[in-house]
ChimeraX commands (.cxc) that place a marker at each C-alpha (Angstrom):
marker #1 position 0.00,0.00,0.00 radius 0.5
marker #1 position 2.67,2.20,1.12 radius 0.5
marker #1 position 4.39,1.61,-2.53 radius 0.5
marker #1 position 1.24,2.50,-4.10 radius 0.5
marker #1 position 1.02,5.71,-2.56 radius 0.5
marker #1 position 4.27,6.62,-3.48 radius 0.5
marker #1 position 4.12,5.77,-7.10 radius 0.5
marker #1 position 0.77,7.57,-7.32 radius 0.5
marker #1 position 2.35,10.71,-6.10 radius 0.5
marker #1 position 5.39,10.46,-8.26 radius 0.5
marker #1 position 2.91,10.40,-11.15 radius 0.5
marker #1 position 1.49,12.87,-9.60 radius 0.5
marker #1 position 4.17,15.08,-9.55 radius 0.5
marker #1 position 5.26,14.19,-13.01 radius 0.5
marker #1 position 1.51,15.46,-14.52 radius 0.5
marker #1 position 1.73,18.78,-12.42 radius 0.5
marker #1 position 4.91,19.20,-13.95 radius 0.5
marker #1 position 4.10,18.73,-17.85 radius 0.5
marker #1 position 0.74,20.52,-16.78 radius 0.5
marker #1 position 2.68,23.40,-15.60 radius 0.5
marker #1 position 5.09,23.49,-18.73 radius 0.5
marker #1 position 2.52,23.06,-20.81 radius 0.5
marker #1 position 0.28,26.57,-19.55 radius 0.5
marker #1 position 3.32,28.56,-18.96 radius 0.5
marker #1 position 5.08,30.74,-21.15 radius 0.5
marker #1 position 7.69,27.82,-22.49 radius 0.5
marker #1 position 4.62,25.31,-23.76 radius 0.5
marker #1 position 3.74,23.89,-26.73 radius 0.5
marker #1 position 3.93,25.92,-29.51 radius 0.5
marker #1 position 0.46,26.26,-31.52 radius 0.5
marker #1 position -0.06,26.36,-35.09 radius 0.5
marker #1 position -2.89,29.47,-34.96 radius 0.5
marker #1 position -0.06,31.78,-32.82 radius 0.5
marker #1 position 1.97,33.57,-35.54 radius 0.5
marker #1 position 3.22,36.34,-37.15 radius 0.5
marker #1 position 3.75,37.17,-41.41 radius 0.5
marker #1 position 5.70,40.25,-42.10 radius 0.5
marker #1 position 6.01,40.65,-46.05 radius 0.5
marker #1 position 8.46,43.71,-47.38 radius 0.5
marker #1 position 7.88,44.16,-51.17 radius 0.5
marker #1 position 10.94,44.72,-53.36 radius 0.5
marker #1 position 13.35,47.88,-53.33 radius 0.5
marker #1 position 12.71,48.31,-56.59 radius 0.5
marker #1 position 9.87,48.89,-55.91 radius 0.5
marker #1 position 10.40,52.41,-54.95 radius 0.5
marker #1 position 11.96,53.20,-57.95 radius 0.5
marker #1 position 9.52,52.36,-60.70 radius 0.5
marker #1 position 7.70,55.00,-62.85 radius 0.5
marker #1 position 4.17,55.54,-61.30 radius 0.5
marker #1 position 2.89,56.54,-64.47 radius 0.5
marker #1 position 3.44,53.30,-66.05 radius 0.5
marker #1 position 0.03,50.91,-66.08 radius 0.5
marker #1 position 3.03,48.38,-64.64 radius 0.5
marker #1 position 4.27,50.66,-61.68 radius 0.5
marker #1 position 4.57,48.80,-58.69 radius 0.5
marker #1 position 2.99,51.02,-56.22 radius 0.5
marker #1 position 3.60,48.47,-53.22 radius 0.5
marker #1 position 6.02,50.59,-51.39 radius 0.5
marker #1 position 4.56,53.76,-51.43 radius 0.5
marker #1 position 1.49,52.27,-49.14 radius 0.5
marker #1 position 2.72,50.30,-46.66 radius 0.5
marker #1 position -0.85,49.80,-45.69 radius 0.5
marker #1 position -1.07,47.31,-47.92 radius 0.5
marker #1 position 1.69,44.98,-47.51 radius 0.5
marker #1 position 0.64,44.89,-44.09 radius 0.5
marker #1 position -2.87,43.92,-44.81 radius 0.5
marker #1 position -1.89,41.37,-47.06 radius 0.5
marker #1 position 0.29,39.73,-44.44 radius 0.5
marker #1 position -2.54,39.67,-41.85 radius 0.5
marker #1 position -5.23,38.14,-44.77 radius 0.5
marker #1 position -2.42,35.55,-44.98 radius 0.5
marker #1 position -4.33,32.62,-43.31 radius 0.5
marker #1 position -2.21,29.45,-43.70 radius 0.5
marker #1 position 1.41,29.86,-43.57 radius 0.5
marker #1 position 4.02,27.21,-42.84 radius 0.5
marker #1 position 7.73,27.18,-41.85 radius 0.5
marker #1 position 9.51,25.56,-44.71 radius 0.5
marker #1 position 11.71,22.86,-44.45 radius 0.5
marker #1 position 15.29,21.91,-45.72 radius 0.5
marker #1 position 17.08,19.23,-47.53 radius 0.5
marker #1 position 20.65,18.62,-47.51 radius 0.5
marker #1 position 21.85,17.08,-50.97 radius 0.5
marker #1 position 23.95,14.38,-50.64 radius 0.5
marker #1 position 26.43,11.82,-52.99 radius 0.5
marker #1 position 27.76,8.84,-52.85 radius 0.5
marker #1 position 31.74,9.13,-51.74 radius 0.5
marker #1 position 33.33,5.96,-53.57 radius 0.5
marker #1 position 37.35,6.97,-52.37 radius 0.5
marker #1 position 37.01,4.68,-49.41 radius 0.5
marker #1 position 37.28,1.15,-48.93 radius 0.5
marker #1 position 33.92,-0.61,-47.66 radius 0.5
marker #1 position 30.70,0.42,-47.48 radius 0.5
marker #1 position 30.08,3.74,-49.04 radius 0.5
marker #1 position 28.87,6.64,-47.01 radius 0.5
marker #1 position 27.15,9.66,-48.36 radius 0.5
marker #1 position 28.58,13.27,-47.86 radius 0.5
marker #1 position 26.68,16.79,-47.95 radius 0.5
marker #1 position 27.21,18.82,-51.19 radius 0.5
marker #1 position 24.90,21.27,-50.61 radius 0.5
marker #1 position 21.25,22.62,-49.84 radius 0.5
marker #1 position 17.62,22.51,-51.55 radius 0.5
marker #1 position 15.04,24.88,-50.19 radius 0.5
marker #1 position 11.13,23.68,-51.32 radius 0.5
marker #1 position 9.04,26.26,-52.32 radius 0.5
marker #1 position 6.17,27.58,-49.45 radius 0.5
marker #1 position 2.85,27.79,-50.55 radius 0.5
marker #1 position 0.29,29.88,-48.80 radius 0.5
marker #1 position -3.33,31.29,-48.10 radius 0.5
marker #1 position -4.28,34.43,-48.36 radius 0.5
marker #1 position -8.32,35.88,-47.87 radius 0.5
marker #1 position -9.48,37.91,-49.99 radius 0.5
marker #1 position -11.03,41.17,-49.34 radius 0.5
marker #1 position -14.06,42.67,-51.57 radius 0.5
marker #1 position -12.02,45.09,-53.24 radius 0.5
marker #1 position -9.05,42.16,-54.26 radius 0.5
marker #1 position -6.57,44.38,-53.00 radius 0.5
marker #1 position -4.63,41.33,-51.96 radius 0.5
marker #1 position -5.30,39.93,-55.54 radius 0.5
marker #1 position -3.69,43.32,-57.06 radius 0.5
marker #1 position -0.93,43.07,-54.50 radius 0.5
marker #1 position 0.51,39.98,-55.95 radius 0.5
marker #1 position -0.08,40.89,-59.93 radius 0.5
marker #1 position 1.68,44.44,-59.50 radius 0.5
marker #1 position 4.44,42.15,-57.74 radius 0.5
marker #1 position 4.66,39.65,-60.45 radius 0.5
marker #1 position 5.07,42.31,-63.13 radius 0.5
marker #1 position 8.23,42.87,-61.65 radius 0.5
marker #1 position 9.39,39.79,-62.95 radius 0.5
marker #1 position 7.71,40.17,-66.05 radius 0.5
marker #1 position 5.92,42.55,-67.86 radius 0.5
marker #1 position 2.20,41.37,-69.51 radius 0.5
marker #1 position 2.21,44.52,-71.97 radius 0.5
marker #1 position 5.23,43.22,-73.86 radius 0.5
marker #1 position 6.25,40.50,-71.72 radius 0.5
marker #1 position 9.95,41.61,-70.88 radius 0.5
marker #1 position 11.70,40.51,-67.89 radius 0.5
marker #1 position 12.65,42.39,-64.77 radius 0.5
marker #1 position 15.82,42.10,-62.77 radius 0.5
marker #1 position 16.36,39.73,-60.61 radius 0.5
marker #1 position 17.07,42.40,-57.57 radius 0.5
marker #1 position 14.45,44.72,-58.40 radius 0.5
marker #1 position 11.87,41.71,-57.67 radius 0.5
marker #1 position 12.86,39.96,-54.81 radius 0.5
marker #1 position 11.83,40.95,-51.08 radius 0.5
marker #1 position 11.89,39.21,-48.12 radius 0.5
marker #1 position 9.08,37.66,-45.60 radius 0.5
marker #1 position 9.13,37.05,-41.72 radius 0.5
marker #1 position 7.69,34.11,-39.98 radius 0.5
marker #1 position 6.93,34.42,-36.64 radius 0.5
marker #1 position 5.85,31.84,-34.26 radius 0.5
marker #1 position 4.25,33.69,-30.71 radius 0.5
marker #1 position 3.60,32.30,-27.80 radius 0.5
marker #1 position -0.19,32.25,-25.57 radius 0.5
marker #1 position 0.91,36.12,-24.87 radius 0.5
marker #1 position 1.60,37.52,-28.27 radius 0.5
marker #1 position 5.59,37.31,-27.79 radius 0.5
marker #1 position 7.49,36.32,-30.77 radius 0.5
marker #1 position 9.59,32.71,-29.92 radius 0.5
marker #1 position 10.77,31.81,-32.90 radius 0.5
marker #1 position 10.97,33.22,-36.52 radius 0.5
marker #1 position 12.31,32.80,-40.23 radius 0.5
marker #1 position 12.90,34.91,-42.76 radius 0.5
marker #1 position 13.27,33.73,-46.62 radius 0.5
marker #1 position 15.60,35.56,-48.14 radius 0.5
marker #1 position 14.78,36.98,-51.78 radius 0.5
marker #1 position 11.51,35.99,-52.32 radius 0.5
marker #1 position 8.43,36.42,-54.58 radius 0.5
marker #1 position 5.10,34.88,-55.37 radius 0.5
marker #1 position 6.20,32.39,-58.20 radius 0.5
marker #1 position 2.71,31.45,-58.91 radius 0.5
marker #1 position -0.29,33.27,-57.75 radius 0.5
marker #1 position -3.39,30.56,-57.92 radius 0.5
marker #1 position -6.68,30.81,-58.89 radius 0.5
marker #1 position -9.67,31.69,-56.74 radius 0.5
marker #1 position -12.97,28.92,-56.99 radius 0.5
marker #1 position -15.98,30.84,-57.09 radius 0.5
marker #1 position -19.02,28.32,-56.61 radius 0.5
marker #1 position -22.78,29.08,-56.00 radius 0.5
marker #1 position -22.88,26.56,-53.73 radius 0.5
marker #1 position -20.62,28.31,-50.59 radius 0.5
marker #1 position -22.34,30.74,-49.49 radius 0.5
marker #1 position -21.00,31.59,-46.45 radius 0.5
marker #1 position -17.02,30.68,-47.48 radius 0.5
marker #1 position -14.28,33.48,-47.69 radius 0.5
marker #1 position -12.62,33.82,-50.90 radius 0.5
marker #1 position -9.08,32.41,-50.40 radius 0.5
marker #1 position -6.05,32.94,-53.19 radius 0.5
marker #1 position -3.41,30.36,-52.93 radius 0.5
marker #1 position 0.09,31.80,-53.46 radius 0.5
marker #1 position 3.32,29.76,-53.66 radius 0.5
marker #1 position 6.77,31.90,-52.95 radius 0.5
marker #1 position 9.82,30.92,-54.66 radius 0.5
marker #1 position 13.09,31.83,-52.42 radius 0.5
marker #1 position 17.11,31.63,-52.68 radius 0.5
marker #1 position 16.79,30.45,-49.02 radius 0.5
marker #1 position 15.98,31.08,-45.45 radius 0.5
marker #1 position 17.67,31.75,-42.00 radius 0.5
marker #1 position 16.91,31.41,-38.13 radius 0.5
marker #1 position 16.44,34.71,-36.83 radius 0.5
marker #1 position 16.67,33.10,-33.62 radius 0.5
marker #1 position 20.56,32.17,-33.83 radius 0.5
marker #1 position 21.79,33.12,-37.23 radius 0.5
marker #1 position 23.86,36.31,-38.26 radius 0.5
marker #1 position 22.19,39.89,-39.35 radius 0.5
marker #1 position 19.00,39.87,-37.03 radius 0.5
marker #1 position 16.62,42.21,-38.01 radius 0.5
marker #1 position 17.49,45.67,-36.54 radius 0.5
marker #1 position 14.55,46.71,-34.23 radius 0.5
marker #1 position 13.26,43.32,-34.10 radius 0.5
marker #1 position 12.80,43.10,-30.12 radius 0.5
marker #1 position 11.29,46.94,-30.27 radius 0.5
marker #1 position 8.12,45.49,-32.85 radius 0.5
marker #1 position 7.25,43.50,-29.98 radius 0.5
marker #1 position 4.59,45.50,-29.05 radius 0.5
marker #1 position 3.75,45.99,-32.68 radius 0.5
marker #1 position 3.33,41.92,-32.63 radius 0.5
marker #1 position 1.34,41.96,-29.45 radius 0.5
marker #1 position -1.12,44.26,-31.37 radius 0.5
marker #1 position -0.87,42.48,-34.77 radius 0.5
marker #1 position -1.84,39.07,-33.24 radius 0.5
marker #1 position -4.79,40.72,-31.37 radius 0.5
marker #1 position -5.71,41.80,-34.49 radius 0.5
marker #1 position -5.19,38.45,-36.39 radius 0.5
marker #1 position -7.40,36.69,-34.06 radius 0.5
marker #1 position -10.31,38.92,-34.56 radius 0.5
marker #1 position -10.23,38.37,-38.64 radius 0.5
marker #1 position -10.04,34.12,-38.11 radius 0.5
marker #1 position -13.24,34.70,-36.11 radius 0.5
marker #1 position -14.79,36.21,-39.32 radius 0.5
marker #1 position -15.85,32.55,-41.24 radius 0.5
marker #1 position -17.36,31.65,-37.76 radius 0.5
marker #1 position -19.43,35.29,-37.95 radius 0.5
marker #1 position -20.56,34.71,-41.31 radius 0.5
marker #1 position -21.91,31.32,-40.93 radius 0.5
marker #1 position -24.71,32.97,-37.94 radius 0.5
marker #1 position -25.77,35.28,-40.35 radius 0.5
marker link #1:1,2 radius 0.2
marker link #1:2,3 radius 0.2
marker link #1:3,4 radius 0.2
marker link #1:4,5 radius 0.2
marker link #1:5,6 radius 0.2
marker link #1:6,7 radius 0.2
marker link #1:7,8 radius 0.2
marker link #1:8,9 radius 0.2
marker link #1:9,10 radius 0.2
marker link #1:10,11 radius 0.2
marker link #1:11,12 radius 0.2
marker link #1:12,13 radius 0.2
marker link #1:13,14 radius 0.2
marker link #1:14,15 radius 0.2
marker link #1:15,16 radius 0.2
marker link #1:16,17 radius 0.2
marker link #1:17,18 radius 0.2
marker link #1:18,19 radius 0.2
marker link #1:19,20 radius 0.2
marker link #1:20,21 radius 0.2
marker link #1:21,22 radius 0.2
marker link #1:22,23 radius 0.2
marker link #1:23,24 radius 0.2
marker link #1:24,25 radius 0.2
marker link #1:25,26 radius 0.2
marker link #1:26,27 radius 0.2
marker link #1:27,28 radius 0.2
marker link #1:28,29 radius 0.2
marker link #1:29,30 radius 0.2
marker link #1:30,31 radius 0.2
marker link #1:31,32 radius 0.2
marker link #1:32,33 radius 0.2
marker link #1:33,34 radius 0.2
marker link #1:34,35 radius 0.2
marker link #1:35,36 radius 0.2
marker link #1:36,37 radius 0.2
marker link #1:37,38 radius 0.2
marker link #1:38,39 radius 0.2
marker link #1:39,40 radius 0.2
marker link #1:40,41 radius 0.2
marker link #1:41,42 radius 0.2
marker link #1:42,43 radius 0.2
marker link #1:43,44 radius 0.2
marker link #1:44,45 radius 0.2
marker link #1:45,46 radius 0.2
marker link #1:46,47 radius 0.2
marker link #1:47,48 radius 0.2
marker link #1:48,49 radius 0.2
marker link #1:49,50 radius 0.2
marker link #1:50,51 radius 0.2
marker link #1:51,52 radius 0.2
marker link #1:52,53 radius 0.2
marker link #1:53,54 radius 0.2
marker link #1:54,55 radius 0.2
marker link #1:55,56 radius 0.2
marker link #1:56,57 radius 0.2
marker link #1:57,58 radius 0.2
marker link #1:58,59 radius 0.2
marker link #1:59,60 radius 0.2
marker link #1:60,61 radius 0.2
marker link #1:61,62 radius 0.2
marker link #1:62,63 radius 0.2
marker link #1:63,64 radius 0.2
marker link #1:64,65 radius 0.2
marker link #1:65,66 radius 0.2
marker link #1:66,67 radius 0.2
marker link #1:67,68 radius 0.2
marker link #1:68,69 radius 0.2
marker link #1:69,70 radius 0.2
marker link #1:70,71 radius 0.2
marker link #1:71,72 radius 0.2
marker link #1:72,73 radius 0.2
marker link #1:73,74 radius 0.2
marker link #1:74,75 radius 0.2
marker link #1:75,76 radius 0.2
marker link #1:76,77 radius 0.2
marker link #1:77,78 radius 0.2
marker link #1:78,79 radius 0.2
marker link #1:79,80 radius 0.2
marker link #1:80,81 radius 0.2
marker link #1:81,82 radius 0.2
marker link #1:82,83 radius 0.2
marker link #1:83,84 radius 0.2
marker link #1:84,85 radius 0.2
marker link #1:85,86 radius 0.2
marker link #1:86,87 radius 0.2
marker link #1:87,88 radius 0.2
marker link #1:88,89 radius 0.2
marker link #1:89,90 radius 0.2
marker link #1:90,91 radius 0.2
marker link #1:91,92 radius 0.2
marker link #1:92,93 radius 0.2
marker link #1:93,94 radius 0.2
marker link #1:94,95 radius 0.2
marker link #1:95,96 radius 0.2
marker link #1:96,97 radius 0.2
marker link #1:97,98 radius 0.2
marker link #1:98,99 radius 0.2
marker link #1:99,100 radius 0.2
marker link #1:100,101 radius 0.2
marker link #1:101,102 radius 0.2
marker link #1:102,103 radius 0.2
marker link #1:103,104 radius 0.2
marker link #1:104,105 radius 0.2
marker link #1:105,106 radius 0.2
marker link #1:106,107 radius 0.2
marker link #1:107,108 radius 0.2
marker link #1:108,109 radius 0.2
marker link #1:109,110 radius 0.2
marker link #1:110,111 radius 0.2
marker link #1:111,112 radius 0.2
marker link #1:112,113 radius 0.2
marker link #1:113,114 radius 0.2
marker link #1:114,115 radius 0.2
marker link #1:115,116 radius 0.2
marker link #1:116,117 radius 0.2
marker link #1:117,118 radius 0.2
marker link #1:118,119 radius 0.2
marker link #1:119,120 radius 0.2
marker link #1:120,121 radius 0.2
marker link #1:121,122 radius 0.2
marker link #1:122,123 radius 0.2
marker link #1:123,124 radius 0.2
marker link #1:124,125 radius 0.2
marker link #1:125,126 radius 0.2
marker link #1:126,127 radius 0.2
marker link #1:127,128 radius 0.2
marker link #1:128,129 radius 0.2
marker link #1:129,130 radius 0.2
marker link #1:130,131 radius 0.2
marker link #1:131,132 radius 0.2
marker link #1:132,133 radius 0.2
marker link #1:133,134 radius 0.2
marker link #1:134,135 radius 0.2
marker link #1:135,136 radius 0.2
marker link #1:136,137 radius 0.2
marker link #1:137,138 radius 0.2
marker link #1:138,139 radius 0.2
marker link #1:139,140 radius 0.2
marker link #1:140,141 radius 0.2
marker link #1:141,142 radius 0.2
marker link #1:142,143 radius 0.2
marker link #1:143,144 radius 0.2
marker link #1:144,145 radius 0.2
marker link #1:145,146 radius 0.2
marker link #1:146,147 radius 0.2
marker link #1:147,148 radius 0.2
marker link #1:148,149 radius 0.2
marker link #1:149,150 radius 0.2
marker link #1:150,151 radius 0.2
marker link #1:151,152 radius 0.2
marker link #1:152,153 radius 0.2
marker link #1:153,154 radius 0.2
marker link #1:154,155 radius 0.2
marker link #1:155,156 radius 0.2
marker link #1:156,157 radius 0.2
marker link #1:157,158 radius 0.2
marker link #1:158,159 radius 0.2
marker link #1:159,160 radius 0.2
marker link #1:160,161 radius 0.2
marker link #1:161,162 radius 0.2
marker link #1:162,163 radius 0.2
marker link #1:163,164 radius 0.2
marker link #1:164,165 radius 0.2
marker link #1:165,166 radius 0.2
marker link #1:166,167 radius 0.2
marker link #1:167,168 radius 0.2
marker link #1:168,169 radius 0.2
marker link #1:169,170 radius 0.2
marker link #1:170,171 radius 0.2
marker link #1:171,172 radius 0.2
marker link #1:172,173 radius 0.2
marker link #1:173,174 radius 0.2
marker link #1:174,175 radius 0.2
marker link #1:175,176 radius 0.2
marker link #1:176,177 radius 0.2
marker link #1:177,178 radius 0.2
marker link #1:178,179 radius 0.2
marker link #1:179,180 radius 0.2
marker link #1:180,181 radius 0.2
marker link #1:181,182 radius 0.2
marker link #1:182,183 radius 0.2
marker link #1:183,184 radius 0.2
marker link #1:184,185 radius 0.2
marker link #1:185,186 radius 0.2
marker link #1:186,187 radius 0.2
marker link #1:187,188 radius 0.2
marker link #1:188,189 radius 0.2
marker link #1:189,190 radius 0.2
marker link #1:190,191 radius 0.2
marker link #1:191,192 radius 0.2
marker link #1:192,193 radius 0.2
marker link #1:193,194 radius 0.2
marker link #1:194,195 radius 0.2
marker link #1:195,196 radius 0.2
marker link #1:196,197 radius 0.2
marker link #1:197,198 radius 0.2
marker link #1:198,199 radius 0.2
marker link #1:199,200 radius 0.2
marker link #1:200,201 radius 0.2
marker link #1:201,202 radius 0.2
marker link #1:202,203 radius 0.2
marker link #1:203,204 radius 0.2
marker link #1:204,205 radius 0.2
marker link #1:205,206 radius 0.2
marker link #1:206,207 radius 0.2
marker link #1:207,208 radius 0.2
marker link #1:208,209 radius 0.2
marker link #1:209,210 radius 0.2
marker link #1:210,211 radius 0.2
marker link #1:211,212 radius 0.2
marker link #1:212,213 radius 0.2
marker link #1:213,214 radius 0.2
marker link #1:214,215 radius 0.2
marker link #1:215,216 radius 0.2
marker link #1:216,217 radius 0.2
marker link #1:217,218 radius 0.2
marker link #1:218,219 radius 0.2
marker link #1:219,220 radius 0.2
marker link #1:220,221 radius 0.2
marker link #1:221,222 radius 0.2
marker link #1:222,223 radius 0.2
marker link #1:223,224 radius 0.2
marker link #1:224,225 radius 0.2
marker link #1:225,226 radius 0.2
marker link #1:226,227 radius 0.2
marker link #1:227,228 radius 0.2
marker link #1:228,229 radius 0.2
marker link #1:229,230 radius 0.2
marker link #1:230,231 radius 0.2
marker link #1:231,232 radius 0.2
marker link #1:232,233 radius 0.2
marker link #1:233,234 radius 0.2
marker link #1:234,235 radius 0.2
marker link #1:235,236 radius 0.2
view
């Protein structure tokens, strides 16, 4: 009996512990707590806004900023590390790194009733190529970067990513059916990128990136009231 006891409180003990790790601030990490922080090119800034192709992006940072709370499924991308076969040693052959692959992210982005996100991503892509007579841009005036943040229960940022020259590589097509009527519009995007770093232990950190913690406190308040909006629209 007395052996029961004991056991039963070192379980105990054991629960209240992963219990107590679990609802403070070093828990699991949840998949609905983050943070997207798109910056459009620098060329951006640059371009003639007279031109029907002028990407206006920069001058309205409104807009980039919207766009990155619309985006509704996000995901921090993976990495592969290519290897071959090393055949100058005797026995059983072992394979050595040669270098890196990086997939390709794809997104989810809502979209609003004016398609401002929509517009957002076709004035990007004619950065990389013009639709009037189909020329291509330069590399560096159509690549920006884009911050993922992961935040913990209190709106902290814990962990983040940023991909490093990036831009939407194919924007997707949005299904319009009579039959949902109380679904949001979404516009799959999929981001091509050279490749990404750990902004939690890797060189260059942002500058200013602990001083935006407020600004992330209020962003995720904000993100949590727009994923309540399906949930709204189906009570209507």
């Amino acid at each position: 009996m007395a052996r029961s006891s004991l056991l039963d409180g070192f379980a105990y003990a054991v629960l209240n512990e992963l219990m107590a790790g679990f609802r403070g601030r070093d828990g699991y990490a949840q998949p609905s707590k983050y943070e997207v922080i798109i910056t459009p090119p620098k060329g951006a800034a640059s371009q003639n806004t007279s031109n029907i192709f002028g990407f206006k992006i920069n001058r309205d940072k409104d807009i980039s900023k919207r766009v990155s709370m619309e985006m509704s499924q996000v995901a921090f991308p993976g990495m592969t590390l290519e290897t071959t076969e090393d055949t100058n040693i005797y026995g059983p052959v072992r394979k050595i790194v040669v270098g890196q692959t990086f997939a390709e992210l794809t997104t989810q982005v809502r979209v609003s009733n004016d398609f401002k996100e929509r517009n957002f991503f076709d004035d990007w892509q004619r950065m990389g190529s013009n639709r009037q007579d189909f020329s291509v841009g330069y590399y560096d005036d159509y690549v920006g970067t884009m911050q993922i943040f992961q935040l913990d229960k209190e709106g902290r940022r814990r962990h983040g990513i940023e991909l490093v020259e990036c831009y939407p590589s194919v924007v997707g097509e949005i299904a319009l059916d009579y039959g949902n009527l109380n679904a949001l519009e979404l516009l799959p995007v999929t981001w091509s990128y050279r490749y990404w770093k750990n902004l939690t232990d890797e060189s260059e950190l942002p500058k200013g990136l602990l001083e935006r913690i407020g600004e992330a406190f209020v962003n995720t308040v904000e993100r949590q009231i727009r994923s309540r909006i399906p949930a709204v629209l189906r009570k209507l």
